[in-house]
C-alpha atoms as one frame of an Amber mdcrd trajectory, in Angstrom:
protein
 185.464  74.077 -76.700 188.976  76.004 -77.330 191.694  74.349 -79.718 193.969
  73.961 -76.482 191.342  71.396 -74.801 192.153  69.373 -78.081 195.803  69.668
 -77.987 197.269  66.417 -75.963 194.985  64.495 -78.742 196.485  66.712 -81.678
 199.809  66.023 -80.596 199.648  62.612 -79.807 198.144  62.315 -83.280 201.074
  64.473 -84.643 203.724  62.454 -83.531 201.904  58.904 -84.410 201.192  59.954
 -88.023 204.479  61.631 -88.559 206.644  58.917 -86.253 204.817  56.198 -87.230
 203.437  56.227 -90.485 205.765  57.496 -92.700 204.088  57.121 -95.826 199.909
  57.312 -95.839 197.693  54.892 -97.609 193.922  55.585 -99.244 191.837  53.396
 -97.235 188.470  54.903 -98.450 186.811  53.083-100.681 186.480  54.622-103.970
 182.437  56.252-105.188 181.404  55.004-108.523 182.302  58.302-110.383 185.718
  57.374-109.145 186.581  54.244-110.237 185.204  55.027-113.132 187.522  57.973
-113.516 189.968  55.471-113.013 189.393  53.307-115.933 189.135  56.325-118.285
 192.233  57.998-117.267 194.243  54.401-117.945 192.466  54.270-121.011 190.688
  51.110-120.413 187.785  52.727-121.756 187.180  55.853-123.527 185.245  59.141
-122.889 181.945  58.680-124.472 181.926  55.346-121.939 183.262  57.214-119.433
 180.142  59.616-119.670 177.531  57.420-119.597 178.829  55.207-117.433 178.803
  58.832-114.843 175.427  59.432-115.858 174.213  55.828-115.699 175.886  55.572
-111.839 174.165  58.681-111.285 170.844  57.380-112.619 170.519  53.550-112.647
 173.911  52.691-110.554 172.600  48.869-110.979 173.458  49.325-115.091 176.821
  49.743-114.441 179.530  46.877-114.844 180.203  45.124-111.822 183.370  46.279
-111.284 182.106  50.719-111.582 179.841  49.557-109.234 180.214  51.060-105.281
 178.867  51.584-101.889 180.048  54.589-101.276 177.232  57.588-102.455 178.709
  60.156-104.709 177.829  63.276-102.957 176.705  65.724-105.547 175.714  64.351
-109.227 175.832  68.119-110.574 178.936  68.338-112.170 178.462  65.006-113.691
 175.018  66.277-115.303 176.465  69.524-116.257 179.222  68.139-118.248 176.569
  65.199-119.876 174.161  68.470-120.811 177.051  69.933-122.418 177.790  66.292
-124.383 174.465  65.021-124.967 175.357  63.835-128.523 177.535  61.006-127.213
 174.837  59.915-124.319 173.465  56.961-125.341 169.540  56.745-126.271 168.461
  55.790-122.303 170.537  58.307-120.737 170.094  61.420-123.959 166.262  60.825
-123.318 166.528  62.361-119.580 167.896  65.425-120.441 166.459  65.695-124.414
 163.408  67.543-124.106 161.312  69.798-121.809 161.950  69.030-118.070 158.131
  68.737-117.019 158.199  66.154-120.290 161.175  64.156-119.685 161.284  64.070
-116.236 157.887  62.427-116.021 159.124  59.922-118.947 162.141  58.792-116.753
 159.708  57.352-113.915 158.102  55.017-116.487 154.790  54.113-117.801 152.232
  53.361-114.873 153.575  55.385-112.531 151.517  58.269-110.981 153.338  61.234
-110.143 152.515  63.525-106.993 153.284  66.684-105.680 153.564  68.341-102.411
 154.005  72.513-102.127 155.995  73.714 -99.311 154.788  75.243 -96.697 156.144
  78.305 -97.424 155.522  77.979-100.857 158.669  78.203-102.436 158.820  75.027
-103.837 156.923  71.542-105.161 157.880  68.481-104.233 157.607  65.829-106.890
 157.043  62.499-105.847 155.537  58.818-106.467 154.511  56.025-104.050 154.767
  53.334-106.401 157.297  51.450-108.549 161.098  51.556-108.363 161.267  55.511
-107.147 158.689  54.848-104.260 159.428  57.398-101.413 159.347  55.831 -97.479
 155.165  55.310 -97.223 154.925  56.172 -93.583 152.266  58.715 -93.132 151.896
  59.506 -89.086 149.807  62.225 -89.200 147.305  60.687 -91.528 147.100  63.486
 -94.443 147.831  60.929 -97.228 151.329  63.213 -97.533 154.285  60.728 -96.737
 156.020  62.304 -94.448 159.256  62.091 -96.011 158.154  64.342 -98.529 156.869
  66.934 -95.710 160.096  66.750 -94.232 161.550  67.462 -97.232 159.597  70.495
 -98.050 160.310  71.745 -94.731 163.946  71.388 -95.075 164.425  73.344 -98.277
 161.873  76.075 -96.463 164.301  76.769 -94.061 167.467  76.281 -96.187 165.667
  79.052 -98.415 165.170  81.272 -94.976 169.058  80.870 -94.641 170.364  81.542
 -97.744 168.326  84.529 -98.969 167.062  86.158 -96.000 169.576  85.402 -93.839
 172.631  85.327 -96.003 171.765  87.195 -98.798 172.063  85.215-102.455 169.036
  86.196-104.919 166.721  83.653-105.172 166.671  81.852-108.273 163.422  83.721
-110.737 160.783  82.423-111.621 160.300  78.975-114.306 157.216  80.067-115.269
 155.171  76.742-115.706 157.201  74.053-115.581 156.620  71.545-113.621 153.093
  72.536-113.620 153.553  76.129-111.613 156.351  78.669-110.618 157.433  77.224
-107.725 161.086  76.009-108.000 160.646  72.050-108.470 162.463  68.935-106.576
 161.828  65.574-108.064 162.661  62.412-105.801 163.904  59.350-107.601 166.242
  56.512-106.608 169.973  57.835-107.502 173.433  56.448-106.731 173.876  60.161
-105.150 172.653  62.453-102.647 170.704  64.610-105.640 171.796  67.483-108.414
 170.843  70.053-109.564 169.922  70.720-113.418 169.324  73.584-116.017 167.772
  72.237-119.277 170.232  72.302-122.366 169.025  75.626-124.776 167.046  77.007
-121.455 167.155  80.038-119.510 168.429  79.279-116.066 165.406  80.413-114.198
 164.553  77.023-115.433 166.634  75.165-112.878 165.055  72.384-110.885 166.958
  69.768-108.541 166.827  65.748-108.373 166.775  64.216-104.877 167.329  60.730
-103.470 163.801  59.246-102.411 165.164  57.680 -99.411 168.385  57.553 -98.684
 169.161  54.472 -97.993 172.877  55.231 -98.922 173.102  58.054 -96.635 177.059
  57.474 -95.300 177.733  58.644 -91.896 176.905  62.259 -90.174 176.323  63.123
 -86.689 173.175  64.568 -87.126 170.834  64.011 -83.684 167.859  63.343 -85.830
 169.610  60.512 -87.856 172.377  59.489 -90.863 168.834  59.439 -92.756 168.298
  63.151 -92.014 171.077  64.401 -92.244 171.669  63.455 -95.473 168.229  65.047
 -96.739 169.348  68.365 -94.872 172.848  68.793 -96.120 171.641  67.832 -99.798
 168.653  70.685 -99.653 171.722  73.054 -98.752 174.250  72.519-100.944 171.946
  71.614-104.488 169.590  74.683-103.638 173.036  76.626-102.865 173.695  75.441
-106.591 170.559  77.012-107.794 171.589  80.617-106.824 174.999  79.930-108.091
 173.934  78.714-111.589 172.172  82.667-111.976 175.674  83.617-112.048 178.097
  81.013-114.258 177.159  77.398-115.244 180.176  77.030-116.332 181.352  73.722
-114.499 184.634  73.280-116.402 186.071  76.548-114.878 184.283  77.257-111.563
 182.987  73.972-110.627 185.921  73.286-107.581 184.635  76.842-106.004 181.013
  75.899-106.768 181.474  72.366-105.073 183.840  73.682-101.812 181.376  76.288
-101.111 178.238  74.468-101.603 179.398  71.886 -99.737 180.536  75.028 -97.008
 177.145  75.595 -97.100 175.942  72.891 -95.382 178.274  73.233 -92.712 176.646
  76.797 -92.364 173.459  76.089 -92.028 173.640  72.595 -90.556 176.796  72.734
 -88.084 175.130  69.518 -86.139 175.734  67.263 -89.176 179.201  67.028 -90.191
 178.060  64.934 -93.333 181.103  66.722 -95.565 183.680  65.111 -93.614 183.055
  61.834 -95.177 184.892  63.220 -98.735 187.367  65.037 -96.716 190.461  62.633
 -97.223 191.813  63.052-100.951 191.768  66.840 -99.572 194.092  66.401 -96.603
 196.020  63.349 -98.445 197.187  65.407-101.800 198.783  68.271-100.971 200.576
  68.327-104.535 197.418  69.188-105.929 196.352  72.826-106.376 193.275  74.463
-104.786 191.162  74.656-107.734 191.627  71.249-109.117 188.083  69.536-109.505
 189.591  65.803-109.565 187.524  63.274-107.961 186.023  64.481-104.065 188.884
  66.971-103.818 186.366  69.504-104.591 184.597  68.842-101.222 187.696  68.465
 -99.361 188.398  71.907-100.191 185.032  73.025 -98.113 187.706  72.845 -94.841
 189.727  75.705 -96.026 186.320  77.428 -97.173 184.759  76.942 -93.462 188.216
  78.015 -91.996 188.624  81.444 -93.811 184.555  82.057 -92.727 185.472  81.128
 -89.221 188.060  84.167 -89.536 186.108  86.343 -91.956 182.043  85.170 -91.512
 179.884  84.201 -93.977 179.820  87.268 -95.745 183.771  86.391 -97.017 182.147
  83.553 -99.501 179.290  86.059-100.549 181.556  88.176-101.568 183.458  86.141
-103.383 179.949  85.052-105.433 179.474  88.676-105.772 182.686  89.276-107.632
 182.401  86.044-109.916 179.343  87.639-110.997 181.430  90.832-111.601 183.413
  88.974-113.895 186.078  88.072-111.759 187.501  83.891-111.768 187.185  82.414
-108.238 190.681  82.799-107.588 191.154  86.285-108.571 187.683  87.000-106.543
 189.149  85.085-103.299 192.628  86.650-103.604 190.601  90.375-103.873 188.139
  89.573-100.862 191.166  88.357 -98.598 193.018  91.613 -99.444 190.008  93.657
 -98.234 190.198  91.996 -95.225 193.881  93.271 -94.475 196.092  89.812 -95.542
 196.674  87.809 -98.809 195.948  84.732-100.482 199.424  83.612 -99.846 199.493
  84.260 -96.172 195.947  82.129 -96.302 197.615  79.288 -98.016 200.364  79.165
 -95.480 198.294  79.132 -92.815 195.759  76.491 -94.415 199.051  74.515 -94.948
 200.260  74.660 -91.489 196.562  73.574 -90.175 196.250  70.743 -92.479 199.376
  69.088 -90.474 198.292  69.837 -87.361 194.505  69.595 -87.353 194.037  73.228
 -85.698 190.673  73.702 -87.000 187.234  73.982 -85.827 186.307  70.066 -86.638
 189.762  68.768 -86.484 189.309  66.835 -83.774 186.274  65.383 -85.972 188.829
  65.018 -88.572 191.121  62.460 -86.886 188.634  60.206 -84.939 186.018  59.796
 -87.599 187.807  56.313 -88.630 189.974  55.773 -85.734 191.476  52.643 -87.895
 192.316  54.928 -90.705 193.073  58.639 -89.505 193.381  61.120 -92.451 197.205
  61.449 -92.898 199.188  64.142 -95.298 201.829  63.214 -96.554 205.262  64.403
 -96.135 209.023  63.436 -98.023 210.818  61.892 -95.505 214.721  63.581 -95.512
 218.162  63.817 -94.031 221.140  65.877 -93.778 222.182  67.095 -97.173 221.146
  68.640-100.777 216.946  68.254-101.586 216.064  69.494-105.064 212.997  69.739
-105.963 209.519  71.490-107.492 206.258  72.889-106.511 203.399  73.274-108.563
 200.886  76.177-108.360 199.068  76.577-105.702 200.201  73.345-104.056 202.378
  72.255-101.477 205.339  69.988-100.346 206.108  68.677 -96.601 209.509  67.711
 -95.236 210.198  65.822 -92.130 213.615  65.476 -90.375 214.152  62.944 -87.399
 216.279  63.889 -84.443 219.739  62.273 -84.444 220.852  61.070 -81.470 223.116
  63.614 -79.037 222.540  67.228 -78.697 223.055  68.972 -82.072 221.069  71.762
 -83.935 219.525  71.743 -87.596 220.848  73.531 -90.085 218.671  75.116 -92.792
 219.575  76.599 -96.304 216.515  76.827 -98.671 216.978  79.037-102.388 213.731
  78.941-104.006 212.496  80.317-107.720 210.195  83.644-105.713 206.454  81.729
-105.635 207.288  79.879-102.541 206.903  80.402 -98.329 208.473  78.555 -96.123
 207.035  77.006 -93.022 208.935  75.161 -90.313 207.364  73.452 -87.421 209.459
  71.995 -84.434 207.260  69.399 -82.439 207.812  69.158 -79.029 206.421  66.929
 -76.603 203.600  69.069 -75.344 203.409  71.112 -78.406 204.940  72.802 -81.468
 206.324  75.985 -82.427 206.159  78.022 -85.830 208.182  80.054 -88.171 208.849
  81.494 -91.422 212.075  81.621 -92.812 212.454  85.179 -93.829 213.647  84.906
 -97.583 215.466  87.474 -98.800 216.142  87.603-102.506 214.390  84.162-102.375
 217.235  82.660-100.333 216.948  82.248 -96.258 218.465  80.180 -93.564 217.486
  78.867 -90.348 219.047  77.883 -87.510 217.106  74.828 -85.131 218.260  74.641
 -81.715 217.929  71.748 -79.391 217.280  68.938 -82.605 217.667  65.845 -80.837
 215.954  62.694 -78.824 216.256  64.361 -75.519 215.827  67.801 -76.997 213.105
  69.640 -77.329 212.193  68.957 -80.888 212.261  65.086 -82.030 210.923  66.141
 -85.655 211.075  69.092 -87.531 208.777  69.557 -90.538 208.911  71.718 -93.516
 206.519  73.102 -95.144 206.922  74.534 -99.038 203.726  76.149-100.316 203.425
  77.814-103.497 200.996  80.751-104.041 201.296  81.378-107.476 197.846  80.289
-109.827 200.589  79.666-113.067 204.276  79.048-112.196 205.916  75.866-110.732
 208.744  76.738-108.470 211.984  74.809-107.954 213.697  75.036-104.679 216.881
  73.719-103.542 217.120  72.418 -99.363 220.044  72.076 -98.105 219.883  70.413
 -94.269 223.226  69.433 -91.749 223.159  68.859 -88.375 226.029  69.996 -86.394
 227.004  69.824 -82.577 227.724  73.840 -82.876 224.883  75.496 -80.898 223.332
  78.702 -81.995 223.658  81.486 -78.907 220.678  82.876 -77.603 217.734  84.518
 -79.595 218.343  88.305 -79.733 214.721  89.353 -81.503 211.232  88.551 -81.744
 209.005  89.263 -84.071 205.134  88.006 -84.685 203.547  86.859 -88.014 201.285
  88.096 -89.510 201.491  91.472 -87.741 198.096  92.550 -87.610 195.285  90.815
 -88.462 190.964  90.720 -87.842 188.818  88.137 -87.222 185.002  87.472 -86.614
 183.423  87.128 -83.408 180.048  85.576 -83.641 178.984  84.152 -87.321 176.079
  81.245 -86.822 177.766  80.011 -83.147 181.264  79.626 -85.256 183.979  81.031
 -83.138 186.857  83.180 -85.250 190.530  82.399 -84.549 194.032  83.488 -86.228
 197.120  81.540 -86.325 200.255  83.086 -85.940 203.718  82.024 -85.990 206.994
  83.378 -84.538 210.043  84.712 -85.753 213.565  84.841 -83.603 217.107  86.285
 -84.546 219.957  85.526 -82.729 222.716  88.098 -82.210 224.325  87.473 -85.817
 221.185  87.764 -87.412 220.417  83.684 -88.050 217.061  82.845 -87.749 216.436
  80.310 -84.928 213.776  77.503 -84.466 213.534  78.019 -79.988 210.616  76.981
 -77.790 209.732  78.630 -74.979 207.358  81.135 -75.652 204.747  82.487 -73.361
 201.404  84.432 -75.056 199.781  86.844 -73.389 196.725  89.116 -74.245 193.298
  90.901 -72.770 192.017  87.782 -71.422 187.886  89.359 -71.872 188.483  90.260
 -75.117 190.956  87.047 -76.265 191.877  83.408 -75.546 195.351  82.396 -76.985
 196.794  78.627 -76.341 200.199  77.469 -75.988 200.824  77.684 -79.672 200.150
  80.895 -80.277 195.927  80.417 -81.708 193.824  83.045 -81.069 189.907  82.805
 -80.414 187.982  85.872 -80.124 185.639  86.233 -77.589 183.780  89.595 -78.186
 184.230  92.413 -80.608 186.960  94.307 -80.052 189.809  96.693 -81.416 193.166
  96.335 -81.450 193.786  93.973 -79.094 197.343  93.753 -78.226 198.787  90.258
 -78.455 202.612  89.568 -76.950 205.110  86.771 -77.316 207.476  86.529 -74.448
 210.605  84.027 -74.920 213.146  85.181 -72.010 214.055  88.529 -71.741 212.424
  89.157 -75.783 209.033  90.246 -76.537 207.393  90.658 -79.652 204.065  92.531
 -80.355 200.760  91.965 -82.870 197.831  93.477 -83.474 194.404  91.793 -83.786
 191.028  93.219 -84.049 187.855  91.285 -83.829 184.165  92.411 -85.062 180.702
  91.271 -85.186 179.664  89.751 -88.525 178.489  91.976 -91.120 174.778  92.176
 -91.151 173.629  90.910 -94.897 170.090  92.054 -96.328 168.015  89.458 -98.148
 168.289  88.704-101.216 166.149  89.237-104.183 162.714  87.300-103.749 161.694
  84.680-106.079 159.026  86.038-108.662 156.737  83.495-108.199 152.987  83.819
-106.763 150.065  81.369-107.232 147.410  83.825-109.191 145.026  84.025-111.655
 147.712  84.211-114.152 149.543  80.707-112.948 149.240  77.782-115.563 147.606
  75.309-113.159 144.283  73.649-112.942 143.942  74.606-108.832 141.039  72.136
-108.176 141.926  69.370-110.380 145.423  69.629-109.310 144.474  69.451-105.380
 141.957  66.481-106.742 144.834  64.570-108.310 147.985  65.529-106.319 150.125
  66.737-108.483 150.382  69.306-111.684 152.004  66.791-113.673 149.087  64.033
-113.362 148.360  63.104-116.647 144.038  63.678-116.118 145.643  67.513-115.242
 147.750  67.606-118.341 144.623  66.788-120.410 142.305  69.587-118.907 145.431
  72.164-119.325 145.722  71.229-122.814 141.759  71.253-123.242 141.953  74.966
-121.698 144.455  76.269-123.981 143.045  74.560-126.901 139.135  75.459-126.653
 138.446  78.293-124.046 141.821  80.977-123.938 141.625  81.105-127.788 138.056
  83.071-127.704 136.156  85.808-125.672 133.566  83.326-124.210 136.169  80.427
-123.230 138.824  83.145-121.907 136.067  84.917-119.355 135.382  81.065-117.967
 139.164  80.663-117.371 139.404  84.530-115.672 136.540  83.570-113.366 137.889
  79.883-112.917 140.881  81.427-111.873 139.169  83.616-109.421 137.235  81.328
-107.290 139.052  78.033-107.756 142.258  78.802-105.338 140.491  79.223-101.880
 138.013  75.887-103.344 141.379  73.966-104.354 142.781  74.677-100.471 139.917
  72.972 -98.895 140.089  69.760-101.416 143.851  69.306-100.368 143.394  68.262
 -97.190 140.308  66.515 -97.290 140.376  62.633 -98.433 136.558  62.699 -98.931
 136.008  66.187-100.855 139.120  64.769-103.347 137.138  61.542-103.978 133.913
  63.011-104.231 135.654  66.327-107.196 137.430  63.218-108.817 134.020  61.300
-109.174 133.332  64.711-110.657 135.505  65.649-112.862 136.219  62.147-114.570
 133.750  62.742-117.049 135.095  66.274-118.018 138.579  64.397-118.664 136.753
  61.937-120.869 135.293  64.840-123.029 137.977  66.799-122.741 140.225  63.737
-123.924 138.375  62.996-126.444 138.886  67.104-128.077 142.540  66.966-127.520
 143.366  63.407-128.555 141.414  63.615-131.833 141.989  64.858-135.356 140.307
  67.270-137.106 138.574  65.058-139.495 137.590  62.581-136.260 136.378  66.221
-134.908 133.870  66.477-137.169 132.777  63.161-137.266 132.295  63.476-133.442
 130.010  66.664-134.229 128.137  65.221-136.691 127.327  62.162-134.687 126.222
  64.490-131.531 124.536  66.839-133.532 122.414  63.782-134.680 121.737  62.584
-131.513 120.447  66.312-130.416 118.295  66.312-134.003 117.068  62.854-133.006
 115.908  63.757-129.406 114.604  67.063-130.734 112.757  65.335-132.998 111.342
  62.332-130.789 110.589  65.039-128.144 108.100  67.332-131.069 106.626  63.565
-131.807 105.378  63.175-128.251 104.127  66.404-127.820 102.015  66.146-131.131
 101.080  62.860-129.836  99.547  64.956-127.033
C-alpha cells in the first residue's frame, strides 16, 4: 500500500492534532526504569538507589517500592546492566552477587538452591538454551511433541537460529567468537529467568567480550502489544532474539554504553523491524520519540532511544540495510555514530542535515512506512508532537543541537497572505508546511546569509491553507542556535509565482530491501516575479509511471531499479525538474562465522550432559572437575579422555532423545558421581584416609580369599 491510500486519514489526523489539540499530553504509562529515573533526577533518592533499584526492576521487579513498581515491560535491560557492570561497588550484596563472579558460576547461583538447571542446543547449533522447569523461573511446561523439551524453549532456539541466518549470512555482522567453555560449551548461551524486561544482553566485568551471553524472559507474560499473527506472546520472544543477539555483534565493536548506547538501542531495536516486519512490537516505546522534538538524536533518556528506531527504519527504507552496516562498520573504524551516519549519508549523495529535515517534516505528518500504525495504535491517545502555538509579530527564540522547534499559525478570518521574516545564528533549516484540505504543500525558505523571507498566499478560513506550520531544525551535534520570527498578515496579495524549483535536486533510493519499499520526500520551492519566496498550492507531479509512483504531495516510491528518472513539478505555466535514481540493494556477504564446533577438544561431558540435560547440572560439574583433576594431569588419564572424546558424541546424540536410554546411563553413572564426589570434595589428608581404608579392604579380601584356597 502507497502513502497516498493513507492520505485522507493523515490529514484528517493533521488537522485534529494540530486544530484540536493544541498542546499534547503523555498518556503512556511510565516502565519502571522510568519512574525511577524520575525520582533520581528530583533528587528524592540518590544514584547508588537509583542503580539498584534499575537492576532490582530488571531482576526481581516485586523488590521494588510500590510506587517504582509498573506494568509496562522495559524493553531492553542492557543498558541498565552495562552501566551496573561498570558500578558494581555501589550494587548492593543481592544484586553485586549476579554479576561478581564467573557467568557459568553466578548465573547458576541467581536461580537458587534446589533448582535444576537444563539446557537445550539449537538446532543449528549456534547456541544453548538455559532453562529450568521448576521454582520461580519455571518456563511454560507444555511439551506437544512429547520429547521432554518444553516447547517454549524449542521455539526459542529456533528463533535465535534464524535471527543468526539474518544477521550474519544475510546481512553481514561477524558473529560474536567463541566463549570457550562457559556455560558448559562454545555455543553462545541464553539463560531464561523471570525479568521485569524483555531480556539483555551481558559481558562479564574484567572479561573478553567473546564472553557475552544474553538473559531472556521465561514467558512473557508481560509481552505489551504487537501484531504478530502467531501471538503478543511470540512476538515478543522474536523481536527480543533480534535486537539482544543484534547487541552481541555490536558489543565486538564498543561496549561503551555511555557514548553509543542511543545508536546501539535505535538500531537494535531497527533490527527487529528488519527481520520481523509482521510484528511491529517497537511501536509501543515510540511516543517520547515523536512527543520531544527539543531533544537531540543521540540523547539516551528514558525510551527515546527506541523511538529513534523510526528515523533508523526510514533512512533504510531509502538507503537498505546495508546504510546501518555501514554505519557499524565505521564505529568500528573509530568513527562516533554521528560522525559515521553523517559520512554514510554523504556517500549516498545528501547530508545529515537534509535527513533531519526531512525526518522533521515526516514526524508531523506521519509519511512513513508504519505511520498509519503510528496514529491508530491507541486511537484514544494518538502520538502528538508538539508545536508553539503563534501569531502575527516578533518570536525569539533557541534551538538546541540536533533538535527541533514547530510553529503553528491559524488562518485569520478574510483573504490575507502570511508574511514570513526568519534571521537565524547559521545551524538552522527552515521548513514550512501549508495544510490544505486535501493535502499539504512544502518548502524551504532559502536563507541567504542566514536571513530569508517567505511570502504565504491564500492564508485564510476559506483559503487554501487554514494552518501553516513551521518547522526549525538544527543540524549542528554542538551549537544551539537562536533565531528571530517575525510573522504579519496583510490583505496585500503576492502576484503570481514566476519559478520553480525542486528540493533536494537529485537524490537515490532503494528498490527492494526485505519487501520494504524506498521513497524520497521532496519539497518545492516558488519565486514570484520580485524574487519573494511564495507558499502556493497547486502543483501537479509527474514522472515514468513503470519506473515511479509519486502522490499528491510530492512522495516518491520506487518501483524497480532505475536511473535517472526524471521527476517534474508543474504549478501553471512553471515547471521544475529533479533527478532520482533507484537501485537494487547491495548484496552483503556473510559475516565472519562463529569459532565454535563441538569436538574432542570441547570442555563437556557429551554423555553425561545428554543424561542430565544440561552442562551446568551440578552431577556434570562434578565429573568435569573429576576429569581435570585425576585423568588430563597424566599420560594414562589423558588417553581415556582423547578416546572418551572420540566415541562419546555420536553415543551422547542417541541418549538425547531417548527418555529410556537417559534413565537407564543415569542409573549408570550415579555411582561414578559418588566416587568421583567423593575425590573432588575431599582433602588431602581425608584422601589418604580414604586410601588407606580401601587399600585395607583389598588386603582383607586378598587375604580371606588365600585363607579359602588353603582351606582347599
Amino acid at each position: 500500500m502507497l502513502i497516498k491510500d493513507y492520505m485522507p486519514l493523515i490529514l484528517s489526523l493533521i488537522l485534529g492534532i494540530l486544530l484540536l489539540s493544541p498542546l499534547p499530553s503523555l498518556a503512556r504509562q511510565l516502565t519502571s526504569i522510568e519512574l525511577i529515573e524520575r525520582a533520581y533526577r528530583s533528587g528524592e533518592i540518590d544514584y547508588k538507589e537509583a542503580l539498584n533499584y534499575r537492576v532490582a526492576a530488571v531482576l526481581r521487579p516485586e523488590n521494588l517500592p510500590e510506587g517504582y513498581r509498573s506494568k509496562v515491560p522495559v524493553k531492553s535491560a542492557t543498558p541498565v546492566m552495562m552501566e551496573a557492570r561498570s558500578n558494581q561497588r555501589l550494587l548492593s550484596p543481592e544484586n553485586a552477587r549476579f554479576l561478581a563472579r564467573g557467568m557459568a558460576r553466578s548465573l547458576t547461583e541467581y536461580y537458587g538452591s534446589g533448582v535444576t538447571l537444563l539446557s537445550y542446543a539449537s538446532p543449528d547449533r549456534h547456541f544453548r538454551v538455559h532453562y529450568t522447569t521448576t521454582g520461580f523461573d519455571a518456563v511454560p511446561p507444555a511439551d506437544n511433541n512429547g520429547n521432554r523439551i518444553p516447547d517454549y524453549v524449542e521455539e526459542m532456539a529456533g528463533i535465535l537460529d534464524h535471527v543468526w541466518d539474518e544477521e550474519i549470512n544475510n546481512l553481514g555482522y561477524n558473529a560474536p567468537p567463541s566463549d570457550g567453555a562457559e556455560g558448559g560449551d562454545c555455543l553462545l548461551d541464553v539463560y531464561l529467568a523471570d525479568l521485569g524486561a524483555y531480556g539483555f544482553t551481558q559481558i562479564d566485568e574484567g572479561a573478553l567480550t567473546s564472553t557475552v551471553y544474553m538473559i531472556f524472559e521465561n514467558d512473557f507474560d508481560l509481552a505489551s502489544q504487537n501484531t504478530d499473527p502467531d501471538g503478543a506472546q511470540a512476538g515478543a520472544m522474536k523481536v527480543t532474539a533480534a535486537h539482544e543477539f543484534f547487541h552481541t555483534i555490536q558489543f565486538q565493536i564498543t561496549d561503551d554504553i555511555a557514548k553509543y548506547g542511543w545508536w546501539m538501542e535505535a538500531s537494535a531495536t531497527w533490527m527487529e523491524e528488519r527481520i520481523y516486519p509482521e510484528v511491529n512490537d517497537y511501536i509501543n516505546y515510540i511516543d517520547y520519540w515523536f512527543e520531544h522534538p527539543e531533544l537531540s538524536i543521540d540523547t539516551s533518556d528514558g525510551l527515546f532511544e527506541y523511538g529513534t528506531s523510526v528515523w533508523v527504519n526510514h533512512l533504510t527504507e531509502k538507503y537498505g540495510s546495508k546504510f546501518v552496516y555501514d554505519v557499524w562498520n565505521r564505529i568500528n573504524g573509530g568513527e562516533t555514530a554521528l560522525s559515521a551516519i553523517e559520512n554514510s549519508l554523504t556517500e549516498r549523495g545528501t547530508t545529515l542535515a537534509e535527513a533531519l529535515k526531512e525526518m522533521r517534516v515526516a514526524n508531523l505528518t506521519f509519511t512513513y512506512e508504519d505511520g498509519q500504525l503510528y496514529q491508530t495504535w491507541d486511537p484514544t491517545n494518538p502520538i502528538e508532537v508538539p508545536y508553539t502555538q503563534a501569531q502575527d509579530g516578533i518570536v525569539n527564540g533557541t534551538v538546541d543541537p540536533l533538535s527541533a522547534a514547530y510553529y503553528a499559525f491559524y488562518a485569520p478570518g478574510g483573504p490575507r497572505a502570511l508574511n514570513i521574516d526568519f534571521v537565524e545564528g547559521g545551524n538552522s533549516s527552515v521548513t514550512v508546511m501549508g495544510v490544505r484540505q486535501d493535502g499539504y504543500d512544502l518548502t524551504e525558505i532559502d536563507l541567504i546569509n542566514n536571513t530569508g523571507s517567505l511570502i504565504v498566499n491564500g492564508f485564510s478560513n476559506n483559503g487554501p491553507y487554514k494552518l501553516v506550520v513551521v518547522i526549525l531544525s538544527n543540524d549542528s551535534p554542538v551549537n544551539q542556535d537562536s533565531f528571530t520570527l517575525t510573522a504579519a498578515y496583510t490583505t496585500t496579495l503576492p502576484a503570481n509565482a514566476a519559478t520553480i524549483e525542486l528540493q533536494p535536486s537529485s537524490a537515490s533510493l532503494v528498490t527492494n530491501d526485505g519487501g520494504v519499499a524506498g521513497r524520497q520526500q521532496y519539497s518545492v520551492i516558488l519565486k514570484d516575479m520580485s524574487g519573494n519566496q511564495v507558499l502556493e498550492n497547486g502543483i501537479n507531479w509527474a514522472s515514468d509511471p513503470t519506473s515511479l509512483d509519486i502522490d499528491s504531495n510530492g512522495f516518491a516510491t520506487a518501483l524497480q531499479a532505475v536511473t535517472h528518472v526524471l521527476i517534474t513539478g508543474v504549478l501553471g505555466s512553471l515547471t521544475g525538474n529533479a533527478s532520482l535514481s533507484a537501485d537494487n540493494p547491495v548484496m552483503m556477504m556473510a559475516g565472519t562465522p562463529r569459532n565454535c564446533t563441538i569436538k574432542s577438544g570441547d570442555s563437556r561431558c557429551f554423555i553425561a550432559t545428554a543424561a542430565f540435560g544440561s552442562p551446568l547440572h551440578p552431577y556434570v560439574e562434578i565429573l568435569r572437575e573429576f576429569r581435570d583433576r585425576y585423568l588430563v594431569t597424566n599420560s594414562p588419564g589423558r588417553n581415556m579422555v582423547s578416546l572418551y572424546y572420540l566415541y562419546s558424541p555420536p553415543i551422547a546424540e542417541q541418549i538425547e532423545d531417548r527418555v529410556i536410554l537417559k534413565t537407564l546411563v543415569k542409573l549408570f553413572l550415579i555411582p561414578v558421581i559418588i566416587l568421583a564426589e567423593l575425590m573432588v570434595k575431599t582433602t588431602v589428608t581425608e584422601e589418604v584416609i580414604i586410601g588407606f581404608v580401601v587399600l585395607m579392604f583389598v588386603i582383607a579380601g586378598w587375604s580371606r580369599r588365600c585363607h579359602e584356597r588353603s582351606l582347599d
